[in-house]
N, C-alpha and C positions, 0 to 999 in steps of 0.2 A: 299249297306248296310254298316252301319261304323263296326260291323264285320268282313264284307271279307274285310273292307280297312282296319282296324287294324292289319290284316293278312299280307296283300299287304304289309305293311310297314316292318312290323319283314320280309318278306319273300325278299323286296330289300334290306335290310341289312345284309342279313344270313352269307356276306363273311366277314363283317368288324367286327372291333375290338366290346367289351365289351362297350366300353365309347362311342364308335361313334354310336351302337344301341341303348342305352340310350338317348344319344344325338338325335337321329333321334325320337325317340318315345316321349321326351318330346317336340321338335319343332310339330309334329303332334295334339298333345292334345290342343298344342296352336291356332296353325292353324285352329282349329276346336271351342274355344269358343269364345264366344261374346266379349273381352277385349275391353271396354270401352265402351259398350251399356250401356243404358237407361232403367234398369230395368221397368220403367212404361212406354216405347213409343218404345219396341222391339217386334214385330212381326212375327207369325209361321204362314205361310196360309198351309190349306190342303184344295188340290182340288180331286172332284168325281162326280159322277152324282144317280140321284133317277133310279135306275132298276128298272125294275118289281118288286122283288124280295123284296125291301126294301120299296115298296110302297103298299099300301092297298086299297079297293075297292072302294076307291070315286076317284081315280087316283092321288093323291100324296104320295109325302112320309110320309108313318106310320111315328107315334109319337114313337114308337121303337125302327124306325130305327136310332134319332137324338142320340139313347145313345151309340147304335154300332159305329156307326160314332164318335162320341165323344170319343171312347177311342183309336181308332188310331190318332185321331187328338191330342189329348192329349200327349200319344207317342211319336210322333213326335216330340211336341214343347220341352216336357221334354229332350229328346234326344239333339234338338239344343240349349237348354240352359243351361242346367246343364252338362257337359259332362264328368268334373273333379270330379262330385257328383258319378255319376256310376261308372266312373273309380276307383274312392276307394270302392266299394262294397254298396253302397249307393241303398235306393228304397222309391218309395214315395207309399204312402196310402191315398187313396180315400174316404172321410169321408162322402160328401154329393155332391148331385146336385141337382142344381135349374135351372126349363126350365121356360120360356117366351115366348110362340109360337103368332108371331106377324104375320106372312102371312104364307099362305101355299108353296109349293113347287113341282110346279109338277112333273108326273112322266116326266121320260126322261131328265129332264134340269139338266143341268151342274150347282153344285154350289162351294161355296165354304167357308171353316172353317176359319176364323180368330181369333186367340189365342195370348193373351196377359196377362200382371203379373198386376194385377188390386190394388192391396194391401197386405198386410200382419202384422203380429204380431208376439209375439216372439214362435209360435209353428203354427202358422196355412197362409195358403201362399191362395188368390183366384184366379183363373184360370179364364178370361173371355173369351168365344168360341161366336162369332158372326157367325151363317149361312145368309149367302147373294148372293143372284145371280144377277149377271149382266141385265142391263133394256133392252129392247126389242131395237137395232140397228136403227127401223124404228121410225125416226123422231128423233135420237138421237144422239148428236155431240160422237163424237169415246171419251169412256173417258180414264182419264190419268192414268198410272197405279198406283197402291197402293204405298207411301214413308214413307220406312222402313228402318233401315238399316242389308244393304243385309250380308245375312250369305255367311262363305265363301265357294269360289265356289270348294275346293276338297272337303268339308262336306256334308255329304249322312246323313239324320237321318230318311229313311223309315223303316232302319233294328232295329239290337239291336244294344250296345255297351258294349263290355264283358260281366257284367254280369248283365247289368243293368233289371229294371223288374219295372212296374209301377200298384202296387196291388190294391187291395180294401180290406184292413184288416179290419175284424172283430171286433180288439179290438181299433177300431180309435170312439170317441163317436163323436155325429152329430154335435157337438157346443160345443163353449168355456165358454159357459155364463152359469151357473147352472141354472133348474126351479125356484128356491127359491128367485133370485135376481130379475126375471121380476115381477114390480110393475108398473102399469096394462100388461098384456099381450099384446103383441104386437100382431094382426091379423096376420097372414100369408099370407092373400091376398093385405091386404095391403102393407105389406113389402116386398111383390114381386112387387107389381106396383111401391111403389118407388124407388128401384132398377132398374125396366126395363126404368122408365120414368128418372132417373140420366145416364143410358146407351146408352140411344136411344136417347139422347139429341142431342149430337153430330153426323152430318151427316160424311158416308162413303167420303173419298176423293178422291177416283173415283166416286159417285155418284153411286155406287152398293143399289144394293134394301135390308135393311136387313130385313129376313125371322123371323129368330129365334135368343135370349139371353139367354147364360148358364152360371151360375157362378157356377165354379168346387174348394170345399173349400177339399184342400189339405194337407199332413205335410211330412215333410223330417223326413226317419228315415234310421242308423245305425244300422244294427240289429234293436233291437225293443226302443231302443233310438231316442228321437226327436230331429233334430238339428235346431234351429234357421232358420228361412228365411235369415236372414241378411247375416249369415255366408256364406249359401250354394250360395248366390249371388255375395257376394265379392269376394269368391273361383274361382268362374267360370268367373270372369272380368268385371261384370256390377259393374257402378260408375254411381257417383254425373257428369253430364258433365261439362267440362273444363270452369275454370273462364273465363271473357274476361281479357285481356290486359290489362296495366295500362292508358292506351293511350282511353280505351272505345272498341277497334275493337274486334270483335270474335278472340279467341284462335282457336287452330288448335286441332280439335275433338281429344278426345281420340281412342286410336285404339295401333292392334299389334305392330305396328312401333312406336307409340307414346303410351306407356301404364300408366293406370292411375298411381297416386303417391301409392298406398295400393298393387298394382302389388309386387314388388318388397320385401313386406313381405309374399304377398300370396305364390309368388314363393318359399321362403325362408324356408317355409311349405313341400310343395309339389313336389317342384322338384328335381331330384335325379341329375342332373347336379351339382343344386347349393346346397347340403348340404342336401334336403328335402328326403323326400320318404313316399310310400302309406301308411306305417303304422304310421307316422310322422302325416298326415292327417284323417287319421282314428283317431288318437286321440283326435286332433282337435274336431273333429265330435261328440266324444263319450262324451265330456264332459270337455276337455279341455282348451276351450274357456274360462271358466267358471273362471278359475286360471290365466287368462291374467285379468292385472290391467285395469279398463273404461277409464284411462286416454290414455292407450294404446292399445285400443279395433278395430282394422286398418279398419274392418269389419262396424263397425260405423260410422267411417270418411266415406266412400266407400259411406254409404247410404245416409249421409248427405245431408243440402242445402235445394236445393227445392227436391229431390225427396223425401225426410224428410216429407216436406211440403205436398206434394202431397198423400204419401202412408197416411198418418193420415187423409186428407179428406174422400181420396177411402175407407179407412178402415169403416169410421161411414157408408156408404153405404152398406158395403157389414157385415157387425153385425149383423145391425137390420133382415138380413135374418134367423141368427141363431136363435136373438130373436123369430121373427115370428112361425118357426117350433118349439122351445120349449115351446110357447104362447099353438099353437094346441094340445099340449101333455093333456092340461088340460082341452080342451072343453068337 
């Protein structure tokens, strides 16, 4: 659990100096986030299987169970992806979810949750959780495993991390789009199926079977402050990936060793090595941002390019869901 390692860490340090526990607990935070991921092609699996327990009397897994399951899945990916988000006192709120049940799932089979950052805007971030299980062995070549890139291997995020908490507040409204602006209403069922039919386009690259489509629309909040998606991603190390070469040949991936070019202010934020500290980025978060000039907005660079490109595609996908649900308010 990244609790008891956060623990572990102050507790191998107990003998050393002030600056060298500092020093140790900010190389660990590092150690622990995603620095130079692909905010739209970084991936959290959570694996489990249909119990008894979690399945109902036609023998799969109840429809109830996909939301229990969904919020340790959820958990989790938040945990490995935002970790500097929690570490400053950070918690995200659960606004809405959308299911798309495509096959069943029987009891007893192994499956498995894939979670990914689908889009976002400037207050609302979507969560896509794929359930899929593996295809029957018999008659089937072995397939390849899932390529991702791999979180690192001292990061645990089954547990908590300080004081992290992933809520479902009350005061989070379902959608970003008022009733008043849909002219016609968007169906609901329709803008689930085109969501499921933009999601399900694309086959698994192991050739996994997918079960079920969730999109979990989320928002980062500070206390009861929203902070920007942008922000909370560039914090925690996801970038634009590395230009190629002047020559045409791929550049050497972003990562801890090689961190992106916006690192190096993030840190300038947050790290108590170099100048930063938690309440440095607690500002940041609270509203901060807001006082750094757009030409200097490092957070923006970070998301640029094609992931630019990209999240504004994903984004008209995953809208028209909100529309759809404030569509129904009026039937």
């Amino acid at each position: 659990m990244a609790s008891r390692m956060a623990s572990l860490v102050r507790l191998r340090n107990i003998f050393k100096s002030r600056a060298a526990k500092i020093q140790a607990e900010d190389e660990w935070l590092d150690s622990i986030s995603p620095i130079g991921g692909d905010p739209l092609n970084y991936f959290v699996r959570y694996n489990t299987w249909a119990s008894i327990d979690d399945s109902d009397f036609n023998g799969h897994l109840s429809n109830s169970s996909y939301a229990k399951t969904l919020d340790s899945a959820r958990f989790k990916a938040a945990l490995a992806m935002f970790p500097r988000f929690f570490s400053a006192g950070g918690w995200m709120a659960l606004a809405a979810t959308h299911y798309n049940f495509v096959r069943e799932i029987p009891m007893f089979a192994s499956y498995e949750v894939r979670l990914s950052v689908g889009g976002w805007d400037q207050k609302w971030i979507y969560v896509v959780a794929k359930f899929v299980t593996k295809p029957s062995k018999k008659g089937k070549k072995t397939s390849k495993a899932l390529k991702q890139p791999a979180p690192p291997s001292d990061a645990d995020t089954n547990g908590t991390l300080f004081n992290a908490s992933l809520r479902t507040g009350n005061e989070v409204s379902i959608t970003t789009t008022p009733a008043d602006t849909i002219n016609p209403p968007l169906r609901t069922s329709d803008a689930l199926k085109a969501v499921t039919a933009s999601l399900s386009s694309q086959h698994e690259p192991d050739g996994a079977i997918l079960n079920t489509i969730c999109v979990s629309q989320c928002c980062f909040k500070i206390g009861r402050i929203t902070v920007p998606p942008a922000v909370i991603l560039a914090v925690n190390g996801f970038s634009v990936p590395a230009p190629p070469l002047a020559d045409g040949s791929p550049a050497m991936p972003y990562s801890r060793s090689n961190p992106p070019p916006h690192w190096a202010q993030a840190k300038a934020v947050m790290s108590r090595p170099l100048g930063g500290s938690k309440r440095k980025l607690q500002e940041l978060f609270k509203g901060g941002w807001r006082n750094v000039p757009e030409a200097e907005r490092w957070w923006d660079a970070a998301m640029g390019g094609v992931v630019e490109e990209k999240r504004k595609k994903g984004l008209e996908v995953f809208q028209s869901l909100g529309l759809g649900i404030a569509g129904a308010r009026h039937l």
